[in-house]
C-alpha positions as semicolon CSV with decimal commas, in nm:
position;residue;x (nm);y (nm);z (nm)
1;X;2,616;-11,562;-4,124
2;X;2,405;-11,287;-4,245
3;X;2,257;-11,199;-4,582
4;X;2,267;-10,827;-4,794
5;X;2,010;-10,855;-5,050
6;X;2,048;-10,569;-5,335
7;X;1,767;-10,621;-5,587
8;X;1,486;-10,416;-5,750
9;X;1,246;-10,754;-5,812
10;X;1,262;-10,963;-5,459
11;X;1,007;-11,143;-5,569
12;X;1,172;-11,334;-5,829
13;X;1,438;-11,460;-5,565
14;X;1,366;-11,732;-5,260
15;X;1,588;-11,592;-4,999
16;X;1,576;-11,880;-4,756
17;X;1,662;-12,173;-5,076
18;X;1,904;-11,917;-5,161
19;X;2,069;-11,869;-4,829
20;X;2,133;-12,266;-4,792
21;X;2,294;-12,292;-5,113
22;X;2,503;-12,026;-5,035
23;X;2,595;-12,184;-4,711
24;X;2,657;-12,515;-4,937
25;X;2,877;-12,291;-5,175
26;X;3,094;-12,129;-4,864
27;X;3,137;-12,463;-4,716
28;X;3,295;-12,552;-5,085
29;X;3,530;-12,265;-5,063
30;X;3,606;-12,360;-4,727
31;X;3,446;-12,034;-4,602
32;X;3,237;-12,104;-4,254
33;X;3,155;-11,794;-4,099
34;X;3,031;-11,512;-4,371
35;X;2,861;-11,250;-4,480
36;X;2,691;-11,219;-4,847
37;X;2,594;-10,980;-5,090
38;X;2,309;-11,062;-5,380
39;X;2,286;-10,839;-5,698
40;X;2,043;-10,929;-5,949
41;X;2,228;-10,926;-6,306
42;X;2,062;-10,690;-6,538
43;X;1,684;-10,621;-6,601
44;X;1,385;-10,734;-6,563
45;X;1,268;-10,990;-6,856
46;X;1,672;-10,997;-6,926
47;X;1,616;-11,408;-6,989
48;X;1,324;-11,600;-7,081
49;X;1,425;-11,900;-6,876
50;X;1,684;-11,807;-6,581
51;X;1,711;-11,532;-6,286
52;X;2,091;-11,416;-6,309
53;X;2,244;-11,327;-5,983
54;X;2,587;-11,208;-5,883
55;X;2,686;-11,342;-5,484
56;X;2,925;-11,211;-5,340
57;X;3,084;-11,465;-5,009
58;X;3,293;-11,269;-4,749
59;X;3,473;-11,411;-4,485
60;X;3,353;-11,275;-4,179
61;X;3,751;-11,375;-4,000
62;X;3,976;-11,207;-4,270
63;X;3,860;-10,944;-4,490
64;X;4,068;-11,028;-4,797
65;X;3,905;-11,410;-4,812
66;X;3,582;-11,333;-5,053
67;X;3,429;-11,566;-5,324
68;X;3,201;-11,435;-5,613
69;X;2,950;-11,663;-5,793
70;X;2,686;-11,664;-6,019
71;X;2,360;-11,801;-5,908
72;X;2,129;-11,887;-6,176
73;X;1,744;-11,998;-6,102
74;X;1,460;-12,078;-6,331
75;X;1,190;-11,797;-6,386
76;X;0,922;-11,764;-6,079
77;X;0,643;-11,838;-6,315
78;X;0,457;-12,120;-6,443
79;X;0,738;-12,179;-6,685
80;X;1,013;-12,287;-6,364
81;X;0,823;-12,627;-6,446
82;X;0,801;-12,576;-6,819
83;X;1,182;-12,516;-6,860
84;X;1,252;-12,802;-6,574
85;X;1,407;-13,010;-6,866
86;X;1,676;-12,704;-7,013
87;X;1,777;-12,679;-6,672
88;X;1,875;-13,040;-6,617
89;X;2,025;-13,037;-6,969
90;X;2,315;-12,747;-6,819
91;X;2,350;-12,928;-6,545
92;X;2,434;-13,215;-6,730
93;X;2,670;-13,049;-6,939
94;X;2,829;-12,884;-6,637
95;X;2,876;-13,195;-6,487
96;X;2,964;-13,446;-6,755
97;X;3,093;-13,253;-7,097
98;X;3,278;-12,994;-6,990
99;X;3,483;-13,178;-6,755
100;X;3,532;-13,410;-6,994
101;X;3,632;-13,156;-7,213
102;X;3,852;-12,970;-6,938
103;X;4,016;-13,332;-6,938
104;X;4,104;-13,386;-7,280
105;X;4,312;-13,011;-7,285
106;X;4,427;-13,036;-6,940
107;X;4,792;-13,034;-7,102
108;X;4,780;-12,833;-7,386
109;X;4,843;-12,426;-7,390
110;X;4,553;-12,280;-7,602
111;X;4,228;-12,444;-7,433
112;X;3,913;-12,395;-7,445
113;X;3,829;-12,151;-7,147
114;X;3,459;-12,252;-7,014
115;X;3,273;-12,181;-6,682
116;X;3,401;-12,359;-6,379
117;X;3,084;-12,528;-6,176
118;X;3,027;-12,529;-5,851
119;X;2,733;-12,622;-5,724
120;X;2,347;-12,794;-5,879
121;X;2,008;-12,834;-5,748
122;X;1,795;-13,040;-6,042
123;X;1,488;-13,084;-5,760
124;X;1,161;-12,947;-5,920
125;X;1,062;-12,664;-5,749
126;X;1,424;-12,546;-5,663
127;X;1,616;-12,568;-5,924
128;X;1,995;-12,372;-5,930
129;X;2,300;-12,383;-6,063
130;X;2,619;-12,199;-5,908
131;X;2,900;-12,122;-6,128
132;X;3,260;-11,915;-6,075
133;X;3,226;-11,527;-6,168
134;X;3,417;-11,483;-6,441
135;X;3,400;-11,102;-6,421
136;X;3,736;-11,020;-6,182
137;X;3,906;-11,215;-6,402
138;X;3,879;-10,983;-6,678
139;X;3,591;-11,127;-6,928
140;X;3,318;-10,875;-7,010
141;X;2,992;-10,874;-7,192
142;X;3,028;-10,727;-7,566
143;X;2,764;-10,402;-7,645
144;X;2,840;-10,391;-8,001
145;X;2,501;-10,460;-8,109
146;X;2,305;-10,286;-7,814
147;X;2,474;-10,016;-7,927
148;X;2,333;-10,065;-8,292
149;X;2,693;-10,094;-8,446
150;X;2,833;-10,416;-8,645
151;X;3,103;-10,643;-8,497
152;X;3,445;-10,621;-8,689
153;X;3,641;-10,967;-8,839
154;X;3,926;-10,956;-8,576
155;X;3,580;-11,022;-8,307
156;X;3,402;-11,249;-8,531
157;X;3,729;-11,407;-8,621
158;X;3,785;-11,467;-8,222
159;X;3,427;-11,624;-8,243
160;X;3,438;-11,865;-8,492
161;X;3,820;-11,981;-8,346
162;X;3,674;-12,081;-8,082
163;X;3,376;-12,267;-8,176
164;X;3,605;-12,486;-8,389
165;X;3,826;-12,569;-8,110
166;X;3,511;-12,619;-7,908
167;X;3,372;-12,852;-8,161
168;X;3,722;-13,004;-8,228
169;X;3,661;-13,138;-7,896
170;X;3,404;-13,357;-7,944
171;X;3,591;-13,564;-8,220
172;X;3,884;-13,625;-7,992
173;X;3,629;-13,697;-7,714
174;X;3,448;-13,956;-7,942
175;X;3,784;-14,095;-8,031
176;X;3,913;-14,172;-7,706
177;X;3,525;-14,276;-7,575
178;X;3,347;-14,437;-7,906
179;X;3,106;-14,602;-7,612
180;X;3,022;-14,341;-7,362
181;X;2,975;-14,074;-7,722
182;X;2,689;-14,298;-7,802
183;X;2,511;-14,268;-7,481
184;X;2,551;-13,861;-7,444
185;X;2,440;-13,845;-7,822
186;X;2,082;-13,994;-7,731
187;X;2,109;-13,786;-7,434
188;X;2,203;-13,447;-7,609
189;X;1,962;-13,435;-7,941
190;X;1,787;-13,137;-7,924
191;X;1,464;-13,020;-7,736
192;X;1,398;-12,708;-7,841
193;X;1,217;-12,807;-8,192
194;X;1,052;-13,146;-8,043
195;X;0,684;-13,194;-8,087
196;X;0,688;-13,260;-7,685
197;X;0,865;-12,975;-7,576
198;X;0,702;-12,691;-7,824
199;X;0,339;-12,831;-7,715
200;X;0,442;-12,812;-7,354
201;X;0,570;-12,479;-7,345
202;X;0,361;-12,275;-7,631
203;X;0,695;-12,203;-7,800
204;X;0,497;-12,331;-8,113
205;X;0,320;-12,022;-8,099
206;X;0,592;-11,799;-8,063
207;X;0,837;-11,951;-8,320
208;X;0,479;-11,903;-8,580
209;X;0,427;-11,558;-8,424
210;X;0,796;-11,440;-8,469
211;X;0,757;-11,582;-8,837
212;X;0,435;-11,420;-8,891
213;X;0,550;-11,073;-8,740
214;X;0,890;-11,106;-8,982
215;X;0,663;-11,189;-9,297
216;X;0,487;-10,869;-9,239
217;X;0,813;-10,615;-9,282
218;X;0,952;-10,819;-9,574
219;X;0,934;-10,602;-9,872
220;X;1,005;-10,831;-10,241
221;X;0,628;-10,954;-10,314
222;X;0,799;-11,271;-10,461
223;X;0,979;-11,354;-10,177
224;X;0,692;-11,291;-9,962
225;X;0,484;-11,542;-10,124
226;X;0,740;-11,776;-10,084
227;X;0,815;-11,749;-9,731
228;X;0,457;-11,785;-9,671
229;X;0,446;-12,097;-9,836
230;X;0,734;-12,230;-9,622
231;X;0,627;-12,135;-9,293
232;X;0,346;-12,403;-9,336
233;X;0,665;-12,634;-9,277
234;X;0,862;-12,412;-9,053
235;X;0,932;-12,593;-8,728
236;X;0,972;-12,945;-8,923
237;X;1,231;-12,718;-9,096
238;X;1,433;-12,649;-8,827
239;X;1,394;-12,970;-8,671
240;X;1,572;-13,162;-8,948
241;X;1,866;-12,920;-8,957
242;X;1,916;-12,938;-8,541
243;X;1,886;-13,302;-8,583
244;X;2,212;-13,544;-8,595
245;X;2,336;-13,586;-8,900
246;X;2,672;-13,758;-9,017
247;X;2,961;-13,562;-8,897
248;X;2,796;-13,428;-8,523
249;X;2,970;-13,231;-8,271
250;X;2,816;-13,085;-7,891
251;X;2,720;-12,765;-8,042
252;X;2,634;-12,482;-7,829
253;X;2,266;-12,416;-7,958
254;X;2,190;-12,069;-7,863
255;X;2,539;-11,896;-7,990
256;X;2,513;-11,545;-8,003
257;X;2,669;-11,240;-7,878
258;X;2,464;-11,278;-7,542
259;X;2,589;-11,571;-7,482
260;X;2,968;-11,503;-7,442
261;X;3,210;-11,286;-7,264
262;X;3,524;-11,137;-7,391
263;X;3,838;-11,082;-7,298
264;X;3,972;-10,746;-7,448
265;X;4,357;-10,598;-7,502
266;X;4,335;-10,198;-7,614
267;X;3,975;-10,241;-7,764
268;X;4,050;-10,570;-7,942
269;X;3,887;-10,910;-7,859
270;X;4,158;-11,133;-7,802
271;X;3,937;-11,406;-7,624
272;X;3,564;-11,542;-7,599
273;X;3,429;-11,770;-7,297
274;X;3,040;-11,915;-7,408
275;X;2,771;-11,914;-7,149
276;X;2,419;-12,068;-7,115
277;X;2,405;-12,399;-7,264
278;X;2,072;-12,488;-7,188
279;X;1,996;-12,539;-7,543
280;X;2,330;-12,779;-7,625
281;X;2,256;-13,013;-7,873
282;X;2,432;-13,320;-8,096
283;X;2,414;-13,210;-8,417
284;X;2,595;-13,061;-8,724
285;X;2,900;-12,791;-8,597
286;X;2,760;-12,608;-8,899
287;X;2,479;-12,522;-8,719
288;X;2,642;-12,352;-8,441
289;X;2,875;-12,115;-8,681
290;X;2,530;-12,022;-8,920
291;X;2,316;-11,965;-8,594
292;X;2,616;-11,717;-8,510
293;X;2,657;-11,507;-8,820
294;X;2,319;-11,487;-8,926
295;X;2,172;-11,310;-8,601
296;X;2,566;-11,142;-8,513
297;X;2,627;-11,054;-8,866
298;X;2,516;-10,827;-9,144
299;X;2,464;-11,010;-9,502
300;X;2,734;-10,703;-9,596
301;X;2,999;-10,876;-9,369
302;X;2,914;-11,244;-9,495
303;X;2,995;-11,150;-9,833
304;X;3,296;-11,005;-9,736
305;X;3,452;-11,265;-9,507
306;X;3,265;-11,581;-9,519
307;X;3,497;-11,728;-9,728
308;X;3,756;-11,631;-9,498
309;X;3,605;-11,732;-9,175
310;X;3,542;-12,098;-9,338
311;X;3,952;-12,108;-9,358
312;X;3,974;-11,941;-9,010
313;X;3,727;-12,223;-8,875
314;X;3,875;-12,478;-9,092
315;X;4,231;-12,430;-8,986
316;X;4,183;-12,395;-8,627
317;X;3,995;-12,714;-8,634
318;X;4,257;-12,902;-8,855
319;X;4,515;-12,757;-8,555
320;X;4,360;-12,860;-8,243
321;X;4,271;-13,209;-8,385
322;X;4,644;-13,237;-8,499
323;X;4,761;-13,204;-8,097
324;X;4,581;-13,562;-8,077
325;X;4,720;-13,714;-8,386
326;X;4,371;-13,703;-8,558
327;X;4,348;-13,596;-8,935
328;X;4,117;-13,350;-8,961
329;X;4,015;-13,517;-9,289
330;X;3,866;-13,797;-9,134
331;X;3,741;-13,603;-8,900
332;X;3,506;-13,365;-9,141
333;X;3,608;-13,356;-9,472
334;X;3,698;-13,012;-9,637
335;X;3,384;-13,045;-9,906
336;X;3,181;-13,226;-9,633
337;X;3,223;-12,933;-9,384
338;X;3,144;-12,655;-9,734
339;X;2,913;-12,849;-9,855
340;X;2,702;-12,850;-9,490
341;X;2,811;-12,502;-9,427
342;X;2,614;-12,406;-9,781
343;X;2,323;-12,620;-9,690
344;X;2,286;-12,494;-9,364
345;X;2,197;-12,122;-9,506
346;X;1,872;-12,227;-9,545
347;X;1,856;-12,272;-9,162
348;X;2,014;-11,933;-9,133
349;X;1,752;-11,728;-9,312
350;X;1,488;-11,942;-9,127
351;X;1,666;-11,810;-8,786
352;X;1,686;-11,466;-8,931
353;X;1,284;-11,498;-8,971
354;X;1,277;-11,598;-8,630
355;X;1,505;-11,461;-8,415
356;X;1,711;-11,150;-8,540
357;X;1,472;-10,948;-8,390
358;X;1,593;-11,023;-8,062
359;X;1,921;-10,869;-8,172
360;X;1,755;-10,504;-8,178
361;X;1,515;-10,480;-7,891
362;X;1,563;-10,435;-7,534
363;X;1,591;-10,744;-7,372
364;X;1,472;-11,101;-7,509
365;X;1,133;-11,081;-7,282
366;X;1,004;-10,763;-7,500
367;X;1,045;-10,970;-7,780
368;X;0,956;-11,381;-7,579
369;X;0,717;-11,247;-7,313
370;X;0,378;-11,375;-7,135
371;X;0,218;-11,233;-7,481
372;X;0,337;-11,531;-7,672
373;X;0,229;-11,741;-7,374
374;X;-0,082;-11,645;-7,365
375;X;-0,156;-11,647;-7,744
376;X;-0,176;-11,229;-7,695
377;X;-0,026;-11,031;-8,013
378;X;0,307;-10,889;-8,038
379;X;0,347;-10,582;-7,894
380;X;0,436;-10,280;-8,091
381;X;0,806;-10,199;-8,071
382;X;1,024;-9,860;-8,073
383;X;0,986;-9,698;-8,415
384;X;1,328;-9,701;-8,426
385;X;1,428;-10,036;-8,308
386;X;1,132;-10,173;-8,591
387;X;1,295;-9,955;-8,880
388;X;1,618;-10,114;-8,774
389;X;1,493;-10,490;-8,774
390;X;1,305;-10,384;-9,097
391;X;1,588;-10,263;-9,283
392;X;1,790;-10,588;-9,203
393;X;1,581;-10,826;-9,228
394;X;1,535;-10,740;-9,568
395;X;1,905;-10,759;-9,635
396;X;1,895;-11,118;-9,523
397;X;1,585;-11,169;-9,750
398;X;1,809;-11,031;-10,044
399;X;2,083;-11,227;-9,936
400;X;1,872;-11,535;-9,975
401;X;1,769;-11,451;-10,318
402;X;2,093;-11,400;-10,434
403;X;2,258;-11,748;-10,302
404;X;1,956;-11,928;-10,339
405;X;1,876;-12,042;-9,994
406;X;1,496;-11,899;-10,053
407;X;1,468;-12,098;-10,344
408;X;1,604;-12,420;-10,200
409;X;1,371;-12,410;-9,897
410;X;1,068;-12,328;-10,111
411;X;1,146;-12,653;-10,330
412;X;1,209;-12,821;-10,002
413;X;0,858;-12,772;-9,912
414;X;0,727;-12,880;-10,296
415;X;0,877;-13,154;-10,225
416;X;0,824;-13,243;-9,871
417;X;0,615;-13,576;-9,913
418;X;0,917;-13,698;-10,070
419;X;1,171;-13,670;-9,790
């Protein structure tokens, strides 16, 4: 057995933990004499939470027998013990919802297609999980956006499919399990805007400071005034809309175009696989598809094809529930599911505020980074990147105006002692 480390940071990697879960993983793959190769997966600050590594297993006895994972460890900072609980919560839904999910579309055609786990380590302190490389199957990352251009319908359309079948399978799964769905609801309401968690890990400050940097570039005095008003009420914001509410699914959390792979035919999405589901939550499915098109979107596009994309969604929900003889009106209602969907702009522009910006920078750490941490400022950004952000940011402001979602929230707040 011998080990080939590739890597620019070393230092964020513990060779020796590493090379016994490897040996764990080869031993799973029914691999027991090998060589391996470790390639850290893109830059440095690439994710606030998780190292990304790419492991490749060769057989030392036959040259064509070779395994390729993806290793994922928490940050070597003072946050490995911070983000402890994220980390359990994807192991969890390694382990428990997605094979439950795999179950329920084990015999139909179009499923579902989600990372295949291999291997966990929850122990503080060492903390991994080990999942199948996708990549030599054919699913790539998407530049659209690094590139600064927009994504096209036929893409987004691909996107929003698949959430709905995604979601679709949490009503069969609380159909055929009205018991066990009760438990893994308790389990699975969100983190990410608790008291708790935001104390523990300064996010409070960085959600504020992301707010506060936003409220600088936006440009209508009115709306300005406004916004200010609501941030007083920001995070308790948020919290009620990533709360459960009556018609909840297992919603991804963190859905945007980092998060997913495609699979592409001549230049055209035809498939999407999501990844990282450390934030997955119980809540509202509209919360997923708003979280989606507000940071992957322009408001251009919205008004363009939102109305379509609601029948896209709509329909491909209706269909997947029909292949387990459930009515997709009992399921979520047609004005139920328009009604939320309208709603939940409010959250949209609130996410805009808060995390678009991550959309335009470099990596997520120039934008999350030991500044925020540490109470420091925010950095100054590329003039370019900035005048990018600036420009549509304020589109989403306008957007706001225009279908009332800035209005709402700022009577929402006026009237906060009364909810």
């Amino acid at each position: 057995m011998s080990l080939d480390v590739n890597l620019s940071e070393p230092d964020e990697f513990n060779c020796i933990e590493l090379h016994s879960v490897i040996k764990e993983v080869a031993r799973i793959k029914d691999i027991y004499d090998f060589n391996y190769h470790v390639d850290s997966i893109g830059g440095k600050g690439e994710s606030y939470v998780a190292n990304t590594f790419r492991v490749v297993i060769m057989d030392s006895d036959n040259d064509n027998n070779k395994v390729t994972v993806i290793v994922k460890t928490l940050v070597n900072t003072a946050r490995q013990e911070i983000f402890h609980e994220l980390h359990k919560r994807e192991v969890s839904v390694y382990k428990h919802i997605i094979p439950a999910f795999n179950k329920i579309q084990a015999e139909i055609d179009n499923k579902v297609v989600l990372p295949e786990y291999v291997f966990s380590c929850d122990e503080k302190g060492k903390e991994v999980l080990i999942l199948d490389d996708l990549q030599h199957d054919g699913w790539m990352s998407d530049l659209t956006l690094k590139k600064f251009e927009e994504l096209d319908y036929d893409k987004v359309k691909v996107v929003i499919n698949e959430l709905a079948k995604l979601h679709a399978l949490t009503f069969i799964f609380e159909r055929q399990n009205p018991l066990i769905i009760s438990e893994l609801n308790k389990k699975f309401e969100d983190t990410i805007f608790e008291d708790k968690f935001l104390n523990k890990t300064k996010l409070r400050s960085y959600f504020q400071d992301s707010y506060d940097a936003s409220l600088t570039l936006v440009e209508n005095s009115d709306a300005k005034k406004s916004l200010t008003v609501i941030r007083s009420k920001l995070l308790e914001i948020l919290r009620g809309f990533t709360k459960p509410t009556k018609r909840n699914v297992f919603c991804h959390g963190d859905c945007w175009i980092n998060n997913m792979l495609f699979k592409f035919e001549e230049n055209k999405a035809t498939e999407v696989c999501f990844l990282d589901f450390q934030a997955v939550r119980y809540a509202s499915p509209v919360t997923d598809i708003i979280y989606f098109l507000y940071l992957c979107t322009t408001p251009r596009f919205r008004s363009e094809y939102l109305e379509i994309l609601k029948t896209d969604y709509y329909d491909t929900l209706k269909s997947t529930l029909n292949l387990f003889n459930i009515e997709v009106s009992s399921a979520y209602p047609i004005r139920e599911f328009e009604n939320d969907l309208e709603v939940a702009k409010q959250y949209g522009l609130l996410i805009a505020m808060v995390e678009l910006k991550i959309v335009f920078f470099v990596s997520e750490d120039d934008v999350i980074n030991e500044a925020h941490i540490n109470h420091e400022p925010v950095p100054n950004k590329e003039p370019v990147e900035e005048k990018i952000f600036k420009i549509k940011l304020n589109d989403v402001i306008d957007e706001a105006i225009e279908n009332g979602s800035l209005e709402k929230l700022s009577e929402r707040v006026k009237n906060w002692h009364l909810i």
